[in-house]
N, C-alpha and C positions, 0 to 999 in steps of 0.2 A: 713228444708222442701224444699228450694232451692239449684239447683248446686251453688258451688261458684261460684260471677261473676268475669271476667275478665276486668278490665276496661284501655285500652290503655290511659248619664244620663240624666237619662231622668232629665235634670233640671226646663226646660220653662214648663211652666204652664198659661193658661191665664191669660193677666195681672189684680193684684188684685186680684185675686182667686186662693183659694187651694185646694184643696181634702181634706179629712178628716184623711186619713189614712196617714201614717209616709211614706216619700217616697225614705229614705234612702236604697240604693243597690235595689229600684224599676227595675225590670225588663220592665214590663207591667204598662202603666198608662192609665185606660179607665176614661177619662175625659166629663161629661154631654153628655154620646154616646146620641143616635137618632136612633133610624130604624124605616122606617113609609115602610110598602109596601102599592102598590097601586094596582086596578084592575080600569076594566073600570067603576065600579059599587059602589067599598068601599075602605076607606082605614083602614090599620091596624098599628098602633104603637106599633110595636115590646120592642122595651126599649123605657124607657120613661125619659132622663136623669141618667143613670145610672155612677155613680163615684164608682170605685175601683182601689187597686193598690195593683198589685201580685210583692212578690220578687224574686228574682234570687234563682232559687231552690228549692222553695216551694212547697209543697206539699198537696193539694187542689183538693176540688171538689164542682159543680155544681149542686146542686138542684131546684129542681120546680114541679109545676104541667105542664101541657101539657099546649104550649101557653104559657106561661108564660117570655118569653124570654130566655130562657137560651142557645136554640140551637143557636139561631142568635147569643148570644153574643158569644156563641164559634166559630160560621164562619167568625166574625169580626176580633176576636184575629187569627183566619188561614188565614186571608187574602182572606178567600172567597169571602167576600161581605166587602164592605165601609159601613160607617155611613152616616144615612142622616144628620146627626147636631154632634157637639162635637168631640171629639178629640181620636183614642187611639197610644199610642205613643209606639212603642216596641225598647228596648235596644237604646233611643235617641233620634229613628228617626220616625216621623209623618207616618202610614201607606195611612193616605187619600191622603197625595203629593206624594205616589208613580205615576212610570208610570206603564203600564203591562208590560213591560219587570223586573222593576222593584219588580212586584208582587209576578210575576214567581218565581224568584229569592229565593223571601223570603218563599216560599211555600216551595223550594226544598232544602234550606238549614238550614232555623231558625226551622221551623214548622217541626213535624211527625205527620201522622194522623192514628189513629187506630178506626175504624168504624166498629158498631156492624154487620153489612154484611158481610160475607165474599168476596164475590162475589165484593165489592169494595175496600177490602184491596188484593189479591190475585186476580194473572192468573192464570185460572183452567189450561189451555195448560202447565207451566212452575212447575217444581220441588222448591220445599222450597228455595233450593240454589239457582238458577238462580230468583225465584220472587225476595231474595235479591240484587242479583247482580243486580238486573233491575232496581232497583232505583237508582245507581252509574251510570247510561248508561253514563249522561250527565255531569261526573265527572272527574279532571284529573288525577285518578285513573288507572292505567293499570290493562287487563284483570288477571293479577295475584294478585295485590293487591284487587280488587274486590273479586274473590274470598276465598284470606284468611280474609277478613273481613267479607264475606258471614260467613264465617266457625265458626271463632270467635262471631258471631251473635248467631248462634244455639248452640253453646256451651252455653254461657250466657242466654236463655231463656229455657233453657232443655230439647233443638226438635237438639240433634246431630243426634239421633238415626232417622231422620225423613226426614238427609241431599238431599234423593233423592226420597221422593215420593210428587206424586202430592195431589194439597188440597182436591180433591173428595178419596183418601184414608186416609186421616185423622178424628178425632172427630170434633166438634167446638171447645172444649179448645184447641187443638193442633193446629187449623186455626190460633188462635186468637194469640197464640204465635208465629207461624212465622209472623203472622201481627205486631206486636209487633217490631220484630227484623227490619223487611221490616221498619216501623216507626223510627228506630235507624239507619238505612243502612247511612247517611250524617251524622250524630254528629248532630242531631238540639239540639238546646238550650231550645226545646220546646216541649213537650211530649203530643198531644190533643186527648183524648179516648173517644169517644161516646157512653154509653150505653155499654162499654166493657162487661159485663158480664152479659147482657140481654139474650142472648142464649145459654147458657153455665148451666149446674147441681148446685147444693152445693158447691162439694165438687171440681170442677174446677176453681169454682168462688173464692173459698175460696184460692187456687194456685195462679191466677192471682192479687188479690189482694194483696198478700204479694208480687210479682214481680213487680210489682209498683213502691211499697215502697223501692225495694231494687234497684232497678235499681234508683229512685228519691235520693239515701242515696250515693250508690254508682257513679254512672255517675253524682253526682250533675245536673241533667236535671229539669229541673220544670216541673211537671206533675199536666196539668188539664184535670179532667175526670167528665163530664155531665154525669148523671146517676139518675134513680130511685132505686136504690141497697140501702139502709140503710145503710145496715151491711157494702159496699164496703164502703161509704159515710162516716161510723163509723170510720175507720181506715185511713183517711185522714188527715191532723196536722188542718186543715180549713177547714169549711162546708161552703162555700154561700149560701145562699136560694135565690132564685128569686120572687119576685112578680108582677104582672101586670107592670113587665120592669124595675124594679128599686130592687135592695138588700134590703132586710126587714127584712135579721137576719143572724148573723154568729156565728159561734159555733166554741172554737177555743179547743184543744188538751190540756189536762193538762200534766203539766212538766212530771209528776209521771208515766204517762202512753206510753210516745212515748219511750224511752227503751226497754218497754214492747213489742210494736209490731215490734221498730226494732229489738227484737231479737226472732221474731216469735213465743211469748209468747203465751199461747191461755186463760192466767190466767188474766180477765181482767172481769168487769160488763159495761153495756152499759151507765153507767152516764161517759162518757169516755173526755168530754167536756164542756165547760163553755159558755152559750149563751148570744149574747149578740144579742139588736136591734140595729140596724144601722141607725142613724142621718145622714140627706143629709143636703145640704148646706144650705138650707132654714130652718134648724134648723126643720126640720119636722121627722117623727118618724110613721111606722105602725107598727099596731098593728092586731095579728090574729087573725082570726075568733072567735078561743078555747080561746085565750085571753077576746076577748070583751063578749063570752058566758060567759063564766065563771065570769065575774065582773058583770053582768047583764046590760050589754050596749048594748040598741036594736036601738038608735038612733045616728042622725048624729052630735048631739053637745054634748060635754061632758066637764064638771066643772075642772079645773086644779088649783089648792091649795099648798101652800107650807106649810108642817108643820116637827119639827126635821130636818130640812133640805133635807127632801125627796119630789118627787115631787107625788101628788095622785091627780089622774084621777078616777071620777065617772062620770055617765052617768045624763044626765040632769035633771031627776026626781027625782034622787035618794035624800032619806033622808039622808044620813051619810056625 
């Protein structure tokens, strides 16, 4: 379905405390994050404590409802914004002890950012090629090496044919791939996608999402993409969910089936993952809405039993 592509520790932890997740070859460690924005009127707590740890390569997406934190925690992991509380750590080093020169730094060479805007991945004024080249401006790249790695760029997202027009004669999937490429232009270690496929058809969405995963398989890049897309969400190796700022459920890819979409199978059914709830340090556990309907739990305390070694939760009235 795609061209061929071409492809050219975090050890401290606060003391006494772990994460939950294994943090060998951790790339990413969001350690008890914080975001509280503030107005002159209210404040809002974005994450509320949120522990996770992404590995070097992984390939990963971001769920939630709106609000729900999931955008902040991707401006965190871009170095957009700091954390009010807690720690995230990328490849060793503390992103909150940077400085702004610092920051800069790691925007333009860790970080790629693919935003469902066009108008914020792409200069309408600049052809495919030069938007790539434009993000090496500030690189020790000479104007020739810039350009064959422009070149090299649109060969590997399958916009050759596109090497010199501007984004107002393009589609949105074809935007969205030179966006793409522009996000690749520095080698980041770090692939962040917004809603990629919120403006885009079917059957564009359904391209981009295999380019994902092949450019995450191929370039070894870790790719995480916030989205409401299922289906794109489906084809991710991790699903996080977000809830009122904290992980409440991940979904992870069963062995059987990542084969399958890396070799852009389309022979697959949607039970394509194994769910699990996510345990925070407090040993605490939520549980969803469709969960507690479906058990008949309308209330805020509920009986916790051990029986066969399983743990059962019923709702405080409940007879059984």
């Amino acid at each position: 379905m795609l061209n061929e592509l071409k492809t050219t520790n975090e050890e401290e932890l606060y003391e006494g405390e772990s994460i939950s997740q294994d943090v060998d070859d951790a790339l990413i460690t969001c350690d008890s994050l914080v975001k509280i924005f503030k107005t002159d009127e209210i404040e809002v707590m974005a994450l509320q404590g949120l522990d996770m740890v992404i590995k070097r390569g992984e390939f990963l997406s971001v769920i939630g409802k709106s609000g729900s934190g999931k955008s902040t925690l991707m401006n965190i992991i871009g170095g957009l914004e700091k954390p009010s509380a807690g720690r995230i750590v990328v490849d060793g080093k503390n992103l909150s002890e940077f400085s702004e020169k610092e920051m800069i730094r790691y925007r333009k060479e860790t970080v790629g950012f693919v935003w469902q805007k066009s108008s914020r991945n792409l200069f309408g004024y600049l052809t495919a090629t030069e938007n790539i080249e434009a993000a090496m401006n500030f690189t020790k790249r000479s104007h020739k090496q810039r350009h064959e790695k422009a070149l090299e760029l649109l060969e590997m997202v399958g916009m050759s044919h596109k090497a010199n027009s501007y984004p107002g004669q393009m589609s949105g999937g074809e935007q969205q791939r030179i966006a793409i490429a522009v996000a690749l232009a520095n080698d980041p270690q770090i692939l962040l996608a917004d809603e990629p496929t919120g403006a885009v058809d079917s059957k564009t969405s359904a391209y981009i999402q295999d380019l994902f995963r092949k450019l995450n398989r191929e370039l070894h890049v870790t790719v995480i993409i916030v989205t409401h897309d299922m289906k794109l969400a489906d084809k991710t190796d991790r699903v996080v969910m977000i809830s009122d700022g904290k992980i409440s459920t991940e979904k992870i890819m069963k062995e059987q089936y990542k084969s399958k979409f890396d070799a852009m199978e389309d022979d697959y059914d949607m039970d394509v993952h194994e769910v699990f709830s996510v345990m925070d340090k407090a040993h605490r556990v939520q549980l969803s809405n469709e969960m507690l309907k479906a058990a008949g739990i309308d209330s805020n305390k509920v009986k916790i039993t051990m029986e066969d070694g399983k743990l059962i939760i019923v709702g405080e009235n409940s007879s059984h």
